[in-house]
Z-matrix of the N, CA and C atoms (Angstrom, degrees):
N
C 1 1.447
C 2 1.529 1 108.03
N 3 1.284 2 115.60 1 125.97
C 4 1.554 3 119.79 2 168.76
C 5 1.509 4 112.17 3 -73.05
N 6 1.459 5 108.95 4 149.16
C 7 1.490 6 128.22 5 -163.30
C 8 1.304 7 107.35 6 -42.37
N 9 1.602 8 93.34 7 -51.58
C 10 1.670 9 111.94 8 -162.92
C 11 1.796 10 110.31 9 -57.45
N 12 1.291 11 107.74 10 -38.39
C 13 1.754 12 127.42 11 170.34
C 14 1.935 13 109.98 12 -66.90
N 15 1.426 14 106.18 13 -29.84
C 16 1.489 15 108.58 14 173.67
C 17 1.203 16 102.90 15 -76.97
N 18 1.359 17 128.39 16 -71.39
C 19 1.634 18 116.18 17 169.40
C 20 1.128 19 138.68 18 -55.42
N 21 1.402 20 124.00 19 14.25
C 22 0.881 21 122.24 20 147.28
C 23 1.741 22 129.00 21 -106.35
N 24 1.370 23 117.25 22 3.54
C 25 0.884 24 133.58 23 142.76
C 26 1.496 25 124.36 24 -83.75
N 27 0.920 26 125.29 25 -1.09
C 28 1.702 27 122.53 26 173.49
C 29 1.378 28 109.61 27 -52.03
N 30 1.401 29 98.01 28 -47.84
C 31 1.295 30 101.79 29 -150.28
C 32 1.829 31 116.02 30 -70.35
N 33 1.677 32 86.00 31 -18.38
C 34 1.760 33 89.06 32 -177.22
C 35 1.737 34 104.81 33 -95.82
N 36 2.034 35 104.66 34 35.79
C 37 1.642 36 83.85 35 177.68
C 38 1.266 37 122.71 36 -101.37
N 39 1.839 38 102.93 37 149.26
C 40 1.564 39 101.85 38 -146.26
C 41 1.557 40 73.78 39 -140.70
N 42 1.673 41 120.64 40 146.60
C 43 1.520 42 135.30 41 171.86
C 44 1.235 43 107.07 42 -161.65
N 45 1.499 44 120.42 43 156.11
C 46 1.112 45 137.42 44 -154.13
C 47 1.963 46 102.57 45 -124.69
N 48 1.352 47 126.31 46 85.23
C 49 1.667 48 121.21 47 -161.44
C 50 1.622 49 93.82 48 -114.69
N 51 1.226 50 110.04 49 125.35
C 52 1.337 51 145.08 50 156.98
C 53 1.833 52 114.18 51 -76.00
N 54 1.219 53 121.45 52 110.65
C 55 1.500 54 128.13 53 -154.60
C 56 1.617 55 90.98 54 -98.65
N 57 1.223 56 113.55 55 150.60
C 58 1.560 57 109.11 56 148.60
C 59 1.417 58 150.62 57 5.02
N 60 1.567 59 88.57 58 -76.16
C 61 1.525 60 112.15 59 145.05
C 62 1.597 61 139.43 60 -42.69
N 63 1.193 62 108.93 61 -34.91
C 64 1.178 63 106.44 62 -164.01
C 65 1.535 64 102.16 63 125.94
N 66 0.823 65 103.99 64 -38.68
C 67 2.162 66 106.77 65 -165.29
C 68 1.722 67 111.13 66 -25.99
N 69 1.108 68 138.59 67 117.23
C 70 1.264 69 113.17 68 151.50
C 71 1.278 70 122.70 69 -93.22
N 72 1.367 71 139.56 70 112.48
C 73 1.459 72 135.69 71 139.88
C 74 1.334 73 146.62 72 -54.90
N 75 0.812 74 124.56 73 142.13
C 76 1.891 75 134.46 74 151.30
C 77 1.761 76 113.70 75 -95.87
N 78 1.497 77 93.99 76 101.56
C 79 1.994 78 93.88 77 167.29
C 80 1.817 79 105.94 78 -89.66
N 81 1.171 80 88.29 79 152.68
C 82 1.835 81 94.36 80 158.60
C 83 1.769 82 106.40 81 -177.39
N 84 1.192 83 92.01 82 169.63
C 85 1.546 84 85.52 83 -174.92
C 86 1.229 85 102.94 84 -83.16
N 87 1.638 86 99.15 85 150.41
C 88 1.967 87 96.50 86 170.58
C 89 0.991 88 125.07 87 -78.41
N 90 1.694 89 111.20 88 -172.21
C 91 1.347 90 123.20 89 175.97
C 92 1.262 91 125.60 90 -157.06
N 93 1.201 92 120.07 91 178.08
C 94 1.773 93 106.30 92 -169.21
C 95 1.255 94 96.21 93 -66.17
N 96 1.640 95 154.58 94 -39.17
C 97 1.245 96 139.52 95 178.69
C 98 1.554 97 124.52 96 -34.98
N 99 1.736 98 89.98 97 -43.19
C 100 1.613 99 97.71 98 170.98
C 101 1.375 100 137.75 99 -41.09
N 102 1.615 101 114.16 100 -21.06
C 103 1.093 102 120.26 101 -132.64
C 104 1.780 103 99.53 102 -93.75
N 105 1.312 104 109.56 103 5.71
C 106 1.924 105 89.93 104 175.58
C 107 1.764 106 89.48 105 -116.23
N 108 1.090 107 111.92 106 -31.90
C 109 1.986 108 101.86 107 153.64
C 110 1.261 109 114.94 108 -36.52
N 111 1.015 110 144.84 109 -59.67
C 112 1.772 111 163.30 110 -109.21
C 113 1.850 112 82.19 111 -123.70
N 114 1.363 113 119.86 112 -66.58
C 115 1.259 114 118.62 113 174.86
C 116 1.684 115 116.81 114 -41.79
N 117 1.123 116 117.04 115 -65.16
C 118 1.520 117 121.04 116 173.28
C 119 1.526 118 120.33 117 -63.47
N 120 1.373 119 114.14 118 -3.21
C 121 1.232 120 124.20 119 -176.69
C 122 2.037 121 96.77 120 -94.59
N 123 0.855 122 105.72 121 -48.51
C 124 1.126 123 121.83 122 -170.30
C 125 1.818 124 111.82 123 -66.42
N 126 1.619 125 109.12 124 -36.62
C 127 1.055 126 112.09 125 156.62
C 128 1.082 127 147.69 126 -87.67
N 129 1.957 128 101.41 127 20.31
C 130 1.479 129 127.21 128 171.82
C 131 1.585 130 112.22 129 -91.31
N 132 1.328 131 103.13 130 -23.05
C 133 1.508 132 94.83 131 -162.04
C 134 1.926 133 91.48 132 -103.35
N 135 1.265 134 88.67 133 165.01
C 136 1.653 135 111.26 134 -176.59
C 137 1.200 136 108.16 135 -63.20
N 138 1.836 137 120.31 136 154.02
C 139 1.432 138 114.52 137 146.16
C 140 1.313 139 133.41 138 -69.53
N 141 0.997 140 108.96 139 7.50
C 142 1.534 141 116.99 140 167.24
C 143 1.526 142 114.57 141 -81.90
N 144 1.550 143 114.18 142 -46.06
C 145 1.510 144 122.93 143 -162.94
C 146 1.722 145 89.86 144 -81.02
N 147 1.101 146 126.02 145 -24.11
C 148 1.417 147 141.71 146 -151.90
C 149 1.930 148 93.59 147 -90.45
N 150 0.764 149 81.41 148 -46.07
C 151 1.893 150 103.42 149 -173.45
C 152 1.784 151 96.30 150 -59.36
N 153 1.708 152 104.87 151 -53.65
C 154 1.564 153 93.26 152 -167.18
C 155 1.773 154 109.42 153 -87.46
N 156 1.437 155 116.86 154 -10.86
C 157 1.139 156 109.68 155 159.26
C 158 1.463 157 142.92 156 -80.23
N 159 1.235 158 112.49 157 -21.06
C 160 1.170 159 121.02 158 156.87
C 161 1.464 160 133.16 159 -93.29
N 162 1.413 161 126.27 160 11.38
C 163 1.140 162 148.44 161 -118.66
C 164 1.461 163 122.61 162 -45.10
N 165 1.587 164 95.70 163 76.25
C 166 1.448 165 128.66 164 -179.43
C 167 1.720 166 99.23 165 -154.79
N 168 1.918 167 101.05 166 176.86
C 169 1.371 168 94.45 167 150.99
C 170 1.431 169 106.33 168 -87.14
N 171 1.621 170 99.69 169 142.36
C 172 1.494 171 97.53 170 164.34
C 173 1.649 172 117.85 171 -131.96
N 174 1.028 173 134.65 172 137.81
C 175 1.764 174 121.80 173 -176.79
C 176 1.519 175 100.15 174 -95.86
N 177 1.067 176 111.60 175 148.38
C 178 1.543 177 121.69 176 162.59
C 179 1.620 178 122.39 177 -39.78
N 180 1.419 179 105.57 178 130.96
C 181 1.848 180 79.98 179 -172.65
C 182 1.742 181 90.16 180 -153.48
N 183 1.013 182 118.04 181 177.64
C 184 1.207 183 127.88 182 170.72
C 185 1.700 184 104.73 183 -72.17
N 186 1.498 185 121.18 184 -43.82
C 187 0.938 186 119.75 185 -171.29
C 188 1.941 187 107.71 186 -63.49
N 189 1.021 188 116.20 187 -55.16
C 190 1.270 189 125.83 188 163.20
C 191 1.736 190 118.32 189 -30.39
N 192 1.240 191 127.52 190 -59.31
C 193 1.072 192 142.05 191 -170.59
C 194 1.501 193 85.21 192 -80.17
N 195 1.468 194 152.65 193 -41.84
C 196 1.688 195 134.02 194 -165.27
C 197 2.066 196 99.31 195 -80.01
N 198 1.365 197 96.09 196 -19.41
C 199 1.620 198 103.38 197 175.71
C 200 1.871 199 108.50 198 -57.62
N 201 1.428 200 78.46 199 -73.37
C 202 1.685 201 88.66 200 174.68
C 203 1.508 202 127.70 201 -50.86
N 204 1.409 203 114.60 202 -13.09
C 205 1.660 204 115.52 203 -175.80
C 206 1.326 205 112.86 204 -134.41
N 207 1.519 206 115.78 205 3.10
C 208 1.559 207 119.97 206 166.97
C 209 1.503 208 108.01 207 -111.97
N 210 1.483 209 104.92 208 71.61
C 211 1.526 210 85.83 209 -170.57
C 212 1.903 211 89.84 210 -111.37
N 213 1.368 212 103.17 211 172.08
C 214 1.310 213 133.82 212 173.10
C 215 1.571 214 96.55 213 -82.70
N 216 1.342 215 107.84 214 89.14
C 217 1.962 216 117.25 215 161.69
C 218 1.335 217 127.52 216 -33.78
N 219 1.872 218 115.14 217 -36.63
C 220 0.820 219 116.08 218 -164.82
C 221 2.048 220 106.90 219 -90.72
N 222 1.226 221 100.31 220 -9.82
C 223 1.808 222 101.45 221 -174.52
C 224 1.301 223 87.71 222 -113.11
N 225 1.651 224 136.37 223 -63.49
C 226 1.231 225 134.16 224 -162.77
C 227 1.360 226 120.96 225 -96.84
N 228 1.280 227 130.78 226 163.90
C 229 1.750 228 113.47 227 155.79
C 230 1.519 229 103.14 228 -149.63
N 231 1.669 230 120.63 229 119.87
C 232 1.613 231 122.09 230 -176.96
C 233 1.591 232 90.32 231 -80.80
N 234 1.285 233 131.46 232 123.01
C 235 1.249 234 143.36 233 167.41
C 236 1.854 235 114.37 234 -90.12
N 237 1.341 236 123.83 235 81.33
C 238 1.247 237 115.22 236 -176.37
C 239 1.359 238 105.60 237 -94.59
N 240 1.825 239 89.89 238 147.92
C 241 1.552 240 99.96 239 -175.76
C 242 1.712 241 102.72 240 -97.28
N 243 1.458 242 131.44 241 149.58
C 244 1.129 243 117.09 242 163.23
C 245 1.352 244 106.60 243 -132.20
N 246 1.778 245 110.84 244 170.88
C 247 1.112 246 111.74 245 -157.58
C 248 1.195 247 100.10 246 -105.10
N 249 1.444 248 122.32 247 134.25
C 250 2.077 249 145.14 248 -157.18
C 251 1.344 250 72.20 249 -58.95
N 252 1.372 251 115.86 250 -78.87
C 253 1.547 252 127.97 251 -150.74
C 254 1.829 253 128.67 252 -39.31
N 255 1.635 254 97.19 253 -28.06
C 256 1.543 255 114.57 254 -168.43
C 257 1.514 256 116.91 255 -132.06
N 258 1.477 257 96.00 256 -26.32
C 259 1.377 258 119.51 257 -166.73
C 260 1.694 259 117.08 258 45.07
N 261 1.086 260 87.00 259 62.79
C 262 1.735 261 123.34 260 -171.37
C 263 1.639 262 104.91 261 -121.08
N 264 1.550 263 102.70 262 126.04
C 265 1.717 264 99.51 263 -169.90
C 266 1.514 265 106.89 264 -71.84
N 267 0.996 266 115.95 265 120.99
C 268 1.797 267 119.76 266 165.18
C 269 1.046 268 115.08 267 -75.34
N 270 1.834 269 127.75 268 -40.71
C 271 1.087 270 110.83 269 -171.27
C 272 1.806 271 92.23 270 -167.28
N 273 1.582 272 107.40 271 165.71
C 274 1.336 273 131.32 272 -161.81
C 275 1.802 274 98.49 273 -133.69
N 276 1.604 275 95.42 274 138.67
C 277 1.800 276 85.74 275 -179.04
C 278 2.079 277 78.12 276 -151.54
N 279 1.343 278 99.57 277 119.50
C 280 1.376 279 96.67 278 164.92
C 281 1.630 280 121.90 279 -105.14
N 282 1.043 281 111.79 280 171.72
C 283 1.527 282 114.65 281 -167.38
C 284 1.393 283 94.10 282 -156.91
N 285 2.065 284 102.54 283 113.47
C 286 1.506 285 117.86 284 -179.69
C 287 1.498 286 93.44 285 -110.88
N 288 1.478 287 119.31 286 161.20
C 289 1.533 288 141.09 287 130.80
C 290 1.644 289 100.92 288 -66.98
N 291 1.525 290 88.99 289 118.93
C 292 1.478 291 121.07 290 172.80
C 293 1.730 292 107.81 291 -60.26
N 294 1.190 293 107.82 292 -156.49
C 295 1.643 294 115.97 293 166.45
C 296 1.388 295 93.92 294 -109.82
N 297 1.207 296 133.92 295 -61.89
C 298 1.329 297 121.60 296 -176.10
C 299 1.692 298 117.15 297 -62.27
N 300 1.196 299 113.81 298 141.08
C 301 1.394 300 130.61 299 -153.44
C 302 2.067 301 100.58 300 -87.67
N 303 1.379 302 95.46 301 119.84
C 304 1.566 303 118.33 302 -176.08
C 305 1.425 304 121.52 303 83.38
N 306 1.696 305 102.59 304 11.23
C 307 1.513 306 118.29 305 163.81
C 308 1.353 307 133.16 306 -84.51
N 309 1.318 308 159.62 307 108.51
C 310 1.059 309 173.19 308 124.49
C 311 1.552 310 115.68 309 -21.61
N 312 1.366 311 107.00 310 121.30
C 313 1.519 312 110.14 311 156.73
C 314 1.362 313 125.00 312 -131.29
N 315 1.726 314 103.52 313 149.86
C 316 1.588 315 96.46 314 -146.10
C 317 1.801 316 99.64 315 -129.00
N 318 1.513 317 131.17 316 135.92
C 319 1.216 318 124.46 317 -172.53
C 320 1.329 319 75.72 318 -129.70
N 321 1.978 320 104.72 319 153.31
C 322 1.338 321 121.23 320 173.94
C 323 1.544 322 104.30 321 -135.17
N 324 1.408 323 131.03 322 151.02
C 325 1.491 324 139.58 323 -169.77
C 326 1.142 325 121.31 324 -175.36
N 327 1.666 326 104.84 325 107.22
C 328 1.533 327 130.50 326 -157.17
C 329 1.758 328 103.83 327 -111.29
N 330 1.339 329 106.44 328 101.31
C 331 1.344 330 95.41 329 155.82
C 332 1.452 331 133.75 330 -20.76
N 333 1.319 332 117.27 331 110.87
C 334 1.470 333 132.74 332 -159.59
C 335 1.809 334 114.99 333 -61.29
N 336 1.279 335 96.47 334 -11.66
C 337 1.789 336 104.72 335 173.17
C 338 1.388 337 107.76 336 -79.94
N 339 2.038 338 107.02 337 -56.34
C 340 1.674 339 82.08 338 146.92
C 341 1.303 340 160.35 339 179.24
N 342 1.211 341 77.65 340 130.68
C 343 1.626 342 97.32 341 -174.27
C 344 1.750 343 103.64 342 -65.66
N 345 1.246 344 84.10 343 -176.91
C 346 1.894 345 100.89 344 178.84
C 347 1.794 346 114.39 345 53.62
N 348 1.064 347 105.48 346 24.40
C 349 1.863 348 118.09 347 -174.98
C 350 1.629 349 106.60 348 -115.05
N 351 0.942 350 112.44 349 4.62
C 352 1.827 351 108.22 350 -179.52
C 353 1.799 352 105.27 351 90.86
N 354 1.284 353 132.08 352 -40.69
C 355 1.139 354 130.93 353 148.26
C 356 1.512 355 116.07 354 15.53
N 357 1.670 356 96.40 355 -85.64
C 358 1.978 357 86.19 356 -167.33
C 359 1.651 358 104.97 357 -80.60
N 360 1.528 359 126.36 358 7.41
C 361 1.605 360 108.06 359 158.53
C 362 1.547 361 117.63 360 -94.14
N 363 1.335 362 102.65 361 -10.14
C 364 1.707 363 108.93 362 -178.41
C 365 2.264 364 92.28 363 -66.29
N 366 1.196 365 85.28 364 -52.36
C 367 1.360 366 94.80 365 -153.17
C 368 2.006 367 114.14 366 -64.23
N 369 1.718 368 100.90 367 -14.91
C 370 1.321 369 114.75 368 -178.08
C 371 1.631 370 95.28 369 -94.19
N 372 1.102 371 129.89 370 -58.73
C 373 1.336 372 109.39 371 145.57
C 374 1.791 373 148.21 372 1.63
N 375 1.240 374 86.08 373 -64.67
C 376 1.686 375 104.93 374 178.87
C 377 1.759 376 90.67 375 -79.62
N 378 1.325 377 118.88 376 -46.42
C 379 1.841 378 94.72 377 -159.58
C 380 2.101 379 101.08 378 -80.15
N 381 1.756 380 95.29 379 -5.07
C 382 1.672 381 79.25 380 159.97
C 383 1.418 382 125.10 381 -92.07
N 384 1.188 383 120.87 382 -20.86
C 385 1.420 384 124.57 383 164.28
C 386 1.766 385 112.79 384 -61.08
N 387 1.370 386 95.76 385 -23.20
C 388 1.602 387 90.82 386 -173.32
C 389 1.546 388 111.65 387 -82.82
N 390 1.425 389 100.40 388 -38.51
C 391 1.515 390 119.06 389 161.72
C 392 1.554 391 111.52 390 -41.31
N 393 0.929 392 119.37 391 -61.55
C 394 1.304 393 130.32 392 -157.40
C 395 1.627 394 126.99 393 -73.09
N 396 1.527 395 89.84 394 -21.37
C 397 1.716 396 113.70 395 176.95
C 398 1.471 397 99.76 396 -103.33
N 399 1.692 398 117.85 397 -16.98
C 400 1.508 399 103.14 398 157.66
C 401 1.383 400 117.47 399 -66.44
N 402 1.272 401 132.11 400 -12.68
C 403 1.282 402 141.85 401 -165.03
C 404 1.664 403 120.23 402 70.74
N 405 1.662 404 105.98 403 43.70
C 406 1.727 405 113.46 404 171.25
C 407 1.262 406 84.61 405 -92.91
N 408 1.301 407 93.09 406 160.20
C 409 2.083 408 119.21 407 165.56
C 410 1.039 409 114.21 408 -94.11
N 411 1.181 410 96.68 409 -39.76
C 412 2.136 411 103.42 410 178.64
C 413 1.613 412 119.66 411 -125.80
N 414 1.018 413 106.00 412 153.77
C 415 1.493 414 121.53 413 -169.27
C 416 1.422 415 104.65 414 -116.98
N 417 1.570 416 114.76 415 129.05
C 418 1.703 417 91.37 416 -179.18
C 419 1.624 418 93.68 417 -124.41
N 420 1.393 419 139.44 418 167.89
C 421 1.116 420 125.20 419 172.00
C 422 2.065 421 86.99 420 -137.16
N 423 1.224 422 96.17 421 149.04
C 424 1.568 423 108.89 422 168.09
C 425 1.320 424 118.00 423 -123.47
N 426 1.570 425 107.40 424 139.37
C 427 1.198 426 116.16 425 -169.00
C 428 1.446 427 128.78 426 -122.90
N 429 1.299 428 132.26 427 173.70
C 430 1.483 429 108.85 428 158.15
C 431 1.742 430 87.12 429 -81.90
N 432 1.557 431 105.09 430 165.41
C 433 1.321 432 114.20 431 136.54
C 434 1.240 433 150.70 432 -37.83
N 435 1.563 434 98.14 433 -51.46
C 436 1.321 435 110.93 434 178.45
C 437 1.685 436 116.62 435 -72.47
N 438 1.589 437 125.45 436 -18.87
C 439 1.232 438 148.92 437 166.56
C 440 1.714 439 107.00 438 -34.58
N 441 1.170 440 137.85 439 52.48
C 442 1.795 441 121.47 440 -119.85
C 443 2.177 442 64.30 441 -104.30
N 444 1.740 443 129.03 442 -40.87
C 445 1.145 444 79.79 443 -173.31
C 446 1.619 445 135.62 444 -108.10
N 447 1.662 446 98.75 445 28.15
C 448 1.533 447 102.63 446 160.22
C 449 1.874 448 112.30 447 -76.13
N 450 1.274 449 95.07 448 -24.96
C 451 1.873 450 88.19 449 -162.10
C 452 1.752 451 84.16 450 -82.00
N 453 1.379 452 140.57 451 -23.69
C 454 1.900 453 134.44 452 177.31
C 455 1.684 454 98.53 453 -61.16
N 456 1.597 455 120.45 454 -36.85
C 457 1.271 456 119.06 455 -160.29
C 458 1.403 457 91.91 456 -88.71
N 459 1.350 458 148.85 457 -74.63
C 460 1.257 459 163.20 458 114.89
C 461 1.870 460 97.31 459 47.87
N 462 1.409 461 113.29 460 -64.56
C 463 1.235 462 125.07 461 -168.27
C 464 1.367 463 106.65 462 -88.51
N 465 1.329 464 123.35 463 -21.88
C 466 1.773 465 124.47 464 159.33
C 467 0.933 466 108.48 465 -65.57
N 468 1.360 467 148.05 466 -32.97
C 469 1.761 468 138.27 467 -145.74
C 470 1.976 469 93.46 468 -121.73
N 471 1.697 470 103.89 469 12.28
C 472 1.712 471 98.28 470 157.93
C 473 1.529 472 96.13 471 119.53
N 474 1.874 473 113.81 472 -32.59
C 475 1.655 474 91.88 473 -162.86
C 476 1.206 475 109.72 474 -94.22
N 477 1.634 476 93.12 475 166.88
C 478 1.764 477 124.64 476 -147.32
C 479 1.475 478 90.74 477 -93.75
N 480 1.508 479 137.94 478 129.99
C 481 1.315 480 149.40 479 163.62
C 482 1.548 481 109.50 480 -78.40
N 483 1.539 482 111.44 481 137.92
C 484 1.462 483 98.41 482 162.08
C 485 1.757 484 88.47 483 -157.39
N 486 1.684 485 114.96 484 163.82
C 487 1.181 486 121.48 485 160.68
C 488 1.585 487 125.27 486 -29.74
N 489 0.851 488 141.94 487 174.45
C 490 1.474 489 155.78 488 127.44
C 491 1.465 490 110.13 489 -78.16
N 492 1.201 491 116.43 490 133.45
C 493 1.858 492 117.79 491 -154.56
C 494 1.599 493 94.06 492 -87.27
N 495 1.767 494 111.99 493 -37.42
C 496 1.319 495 110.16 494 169.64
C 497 1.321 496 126.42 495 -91.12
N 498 1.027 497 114.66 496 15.94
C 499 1.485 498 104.90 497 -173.12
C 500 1.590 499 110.43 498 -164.49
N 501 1.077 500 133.17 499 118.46
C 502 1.559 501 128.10 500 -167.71
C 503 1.270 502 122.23 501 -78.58
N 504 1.804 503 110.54 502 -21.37
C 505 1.195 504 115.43 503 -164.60
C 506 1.768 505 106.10 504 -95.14
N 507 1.127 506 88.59 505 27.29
C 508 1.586 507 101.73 506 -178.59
C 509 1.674 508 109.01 507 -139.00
N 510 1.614 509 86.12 508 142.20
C 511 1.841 510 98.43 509 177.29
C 512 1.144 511 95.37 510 -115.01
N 513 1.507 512 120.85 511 159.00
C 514 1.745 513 150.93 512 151.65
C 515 1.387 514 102.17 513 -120.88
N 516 1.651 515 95.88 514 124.16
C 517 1.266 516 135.32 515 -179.87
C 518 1.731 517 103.85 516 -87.26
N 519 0.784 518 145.03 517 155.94
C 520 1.646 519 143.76 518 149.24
C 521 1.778 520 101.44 519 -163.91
N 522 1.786 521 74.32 520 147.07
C 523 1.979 522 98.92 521 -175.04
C 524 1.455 523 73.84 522 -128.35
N 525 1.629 524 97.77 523 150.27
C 526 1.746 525 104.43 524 152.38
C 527 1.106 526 81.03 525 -109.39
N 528 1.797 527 113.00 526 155.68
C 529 1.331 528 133.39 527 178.33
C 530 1.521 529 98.68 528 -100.94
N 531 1.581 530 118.34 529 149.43
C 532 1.067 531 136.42 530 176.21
C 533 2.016 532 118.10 531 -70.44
N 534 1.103 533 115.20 532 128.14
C 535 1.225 534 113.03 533 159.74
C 536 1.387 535 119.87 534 -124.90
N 537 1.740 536 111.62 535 153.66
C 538 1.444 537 110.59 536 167.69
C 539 1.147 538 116.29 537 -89.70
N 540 1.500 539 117.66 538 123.03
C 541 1.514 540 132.06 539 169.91
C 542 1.433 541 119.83 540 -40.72
C-alpha cells in the first residue's frame, strides 16, 4: 500500500484490544462529536493524572476536550478508547508529528478509576502501532519525572529513558519502531 492510501486510511482506524485484565475496548480516532464525552471523561480523571498529562495544572474545560477532538488527522490523531461494556471513554492516547522528521510523540490518559487494569499499556501500544503504520521510526513520549509509574510501564514495552537536556524535571521516553525490510 502506498503512503498516500495509508493516510488516508488512518483516519478510519478502528480496533477492538482486550487488556490484561479482561477490559474490552473500542479505539478510534475522535471527532468533534466526541467532544461532551471527552468533557466528562476528562472530569473523571484526577488532578494529579491530569497534571502529568498535560504537564501543567490543567482543569477540565470545554476548551481542553475541543483540543482533544478537533484535531488535524493529517499531523495529529486523539485515539479514544471506549468501554464495550458502557461505551464510556476509559482512556485517550494521542499521537503528534514531532519537529524532527519521522518522529512521533505519544501522550496516554486513563480514567483514574481505572488505572492499574492494563488499560494505559493496551492503549501505548495501539498509538505505537498507529505510529508505525504512519510510517515514524520513533516514538517519543514525555514525561514529568516524577510520573515514576508511566516511565516503569514506558520502559517495559522497550522505551529508552533519558534526561531532558533543558530541564531535569522532565523525562524522554523513545521506542524506535520496527520495520520490514
Amino acid at each position: 500500500m502506498e503512503q498516500n492510501e495509508l493516510t488516508l486510511l488512518l483516519p478510519q482506524w478502528t480496533s477492538k484490544l482486550t487488556t490484561r485484565s479482561g477490559a474490552s475496548l473500542r479505539v478510534r480516532p475522535a471527532s468533534p462529536e466526541d467532544r461532551d464525552k471527552v468533557g466528562k471523561f476528562l472530569q473523571s480523571v484526577d488532578a494529579g493524572d491530569l497534571r502529568f498529562r498535560f504537564l501543567s495544572s490543567v482543569k477540565p474545560s470545554e476548551a481542553i476536550a475541543r483540543i482533544l477532538t478537533d484535531v488535524d488527522h493529517s499531523k495529529v490523531e486523539d485515539l479514544i478508547a471506549f468501554d464495550a461494556n458502557d461505551d464510556s471513554i476509559a482512556a485517550t492516547a494521542m499521537i503528534a508529528e514531532s519537529d524532527s522528521p519521522k518522529v512521533a510523540e505519544a501522550a496516554v490518559l486513563v480514567r483514574s478509576d481505572l488505572k492499574n487494569r492494563g488499560i494505559g499499556w493496551a492503549m501505548l501500544t495501539e498509538a505505537c502501532n498507529y505510529a508505525q503504520a504512519k510510517g515514524f521510526r520513533r516514538i517519543d513520549c514525555i514525561e514529568s519525572s516524577s510520573n515514576l509509574k508511566a516511565i516503569e510501564l514506558e520502559e517495559e514495552q522497550g522505551f529508552v529513558a533519558r534526561v531532558h537536556p533543558g530541564n531535569a524535571t522532565i523525562t524522554i521516553l523513545s521506542k524506535s519502531l520496527a520495520f520490514d525490510a
